[in-house]
C-alpha positions in Angstrom: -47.4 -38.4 -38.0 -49.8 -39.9 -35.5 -51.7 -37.6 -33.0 -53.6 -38.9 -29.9 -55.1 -37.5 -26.6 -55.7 -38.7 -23.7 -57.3 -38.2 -20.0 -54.5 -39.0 -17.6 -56.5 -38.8 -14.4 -53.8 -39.9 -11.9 -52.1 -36.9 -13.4 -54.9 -34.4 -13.7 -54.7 -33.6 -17.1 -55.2 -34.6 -20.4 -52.3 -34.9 -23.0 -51.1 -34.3 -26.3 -49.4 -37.3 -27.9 -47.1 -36.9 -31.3 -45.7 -40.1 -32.3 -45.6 -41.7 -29.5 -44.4 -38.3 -27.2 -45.9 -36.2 -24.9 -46.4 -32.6 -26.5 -48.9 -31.2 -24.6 -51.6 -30.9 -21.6 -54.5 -29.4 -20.0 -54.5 -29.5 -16.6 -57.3 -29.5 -14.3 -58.1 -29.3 -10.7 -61.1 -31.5 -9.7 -63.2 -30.3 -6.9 -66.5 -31.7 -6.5 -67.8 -32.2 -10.1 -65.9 -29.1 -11.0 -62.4 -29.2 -13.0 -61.1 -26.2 -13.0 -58.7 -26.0 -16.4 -55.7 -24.2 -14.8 -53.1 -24.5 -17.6 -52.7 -25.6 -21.3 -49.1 -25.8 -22.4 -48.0 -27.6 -25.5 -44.6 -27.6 -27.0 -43.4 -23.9 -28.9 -42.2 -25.9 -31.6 -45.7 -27.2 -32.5 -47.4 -22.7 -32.0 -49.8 -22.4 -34.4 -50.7 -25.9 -35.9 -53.6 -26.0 -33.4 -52.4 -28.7 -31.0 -53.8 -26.5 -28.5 -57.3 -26.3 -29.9 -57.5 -30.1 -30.6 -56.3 -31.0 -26.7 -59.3 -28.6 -25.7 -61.7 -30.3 -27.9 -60.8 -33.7 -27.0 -60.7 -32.8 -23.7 -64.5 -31.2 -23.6 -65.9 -33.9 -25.6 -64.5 -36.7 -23.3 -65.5 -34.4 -20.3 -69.3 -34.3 -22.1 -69.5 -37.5 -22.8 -68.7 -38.9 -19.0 -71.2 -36.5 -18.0 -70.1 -36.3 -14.8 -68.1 -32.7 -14.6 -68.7 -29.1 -15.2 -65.7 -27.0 -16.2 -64.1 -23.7 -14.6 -61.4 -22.5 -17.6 -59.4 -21.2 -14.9 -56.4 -20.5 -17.6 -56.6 -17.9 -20.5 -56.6 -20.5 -23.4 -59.1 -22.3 -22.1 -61.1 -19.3 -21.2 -60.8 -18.0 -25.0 -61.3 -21.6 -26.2 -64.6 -21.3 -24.5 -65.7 -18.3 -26.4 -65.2 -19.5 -29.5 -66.6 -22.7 -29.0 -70.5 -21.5 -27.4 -71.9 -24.7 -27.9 -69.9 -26.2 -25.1 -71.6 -23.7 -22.4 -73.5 -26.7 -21.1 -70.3 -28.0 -19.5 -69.8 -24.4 -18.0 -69.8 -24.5 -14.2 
């Protein structure tokens, strides 16, 4: 199985990629240098194997490492993500 994410920015989101299919996405909402995270979704068949978690992290270390954004988690997961993860509070908006 081959897992990959990616930032799809004419899309607004970053995705979840299973063997060579979409699975999942974080979308954002860029105003300014703020992205607001407004939804996470990733395929029910895949609940509980941390998809989810992975897309986030991906997405926060590529969103760190332009250095260009802050984030809003706009959407619950992203929002509880957040919590969990407190050393990502320097990309908080």
């Amino acid at each position: 199985m081959s897992e990959e994410f990616r930032h799809n920015p004419e899309a607004s989101r970053f995705e979840a990629w299973i063997d060579g299919r979409r699975v999942g996405s974080a979308e954002y909402t860029l105003r300014g240098n703020v992205a607001s995270f407004h939804h996470t979704h990733v395929d029910a068949a895949l609940n509980g194997q941390g998809v989810a978690g992975r897309l986030v992290t991906s997405a926060m270390d590529q969103v760190r490492a332009a250095g260009e954004w802050k984030v809003e988690p706009a959407c619950a997961y992203v929002s509880r993500w957040m919590k969990h993860h407190p050393d990502y509070a320097d990309l908080l908006a």
